[in-house]
N, C-alpha and C positions, 0 to 999 in steps of 0.2 A: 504493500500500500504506500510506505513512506515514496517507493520512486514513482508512484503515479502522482504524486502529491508533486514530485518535484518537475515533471514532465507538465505539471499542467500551469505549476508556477511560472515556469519558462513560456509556456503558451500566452498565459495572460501577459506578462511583461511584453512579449512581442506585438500582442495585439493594441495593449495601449501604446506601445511605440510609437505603430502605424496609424492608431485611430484617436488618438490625445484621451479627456477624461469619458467617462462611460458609465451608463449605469450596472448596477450586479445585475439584472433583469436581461440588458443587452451583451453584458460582456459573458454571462454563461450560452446566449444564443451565437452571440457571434463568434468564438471558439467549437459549440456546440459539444459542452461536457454537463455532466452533471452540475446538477448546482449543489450539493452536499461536495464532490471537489474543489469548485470554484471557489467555497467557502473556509474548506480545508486551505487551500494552497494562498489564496487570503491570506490566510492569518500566519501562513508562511514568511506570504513579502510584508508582510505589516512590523511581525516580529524584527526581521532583519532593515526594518526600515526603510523597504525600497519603493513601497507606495504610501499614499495617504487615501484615508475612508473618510468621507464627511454626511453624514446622516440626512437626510432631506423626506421628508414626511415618511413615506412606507419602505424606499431604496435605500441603497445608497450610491454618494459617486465617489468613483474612483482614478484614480490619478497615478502617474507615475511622480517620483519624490525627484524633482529636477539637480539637485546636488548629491543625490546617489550615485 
């Protein structure tokens, strides 16, 4: 499980790369992984600091951490 975690970490980083901030709703669609991984690997780049989460009503948006 940990290397799915880390395959899909990598997936998202890539995707907001290409695509700047995103919602959780759009960024599990537009990778097209589970949202229990997306959630997981989350709290992946969150931990190591390489995104930022900001809460907005029911989502939230997510961002790559631009001095990472």
């Amino acid at each position: 499980m940990i290397i799915e975690i880390g395959i899909v970490a990598g997936e998202i980083w890539h995707y907001l790369d290409q695509h700047g901030e995103a919602t959780l709703s759009s960024l599990a669609k537009g990778i097209d992984k589970d949202r229990d991984n997306v959630l997981m690997s989350l709290g992946w780049l969150a931990r190591e600091g390489h995104v930022i989460l900001v809460k907005v009503d029911n989502d939230y948006r997510i961002s790559l951490r631009k001095d990472a």
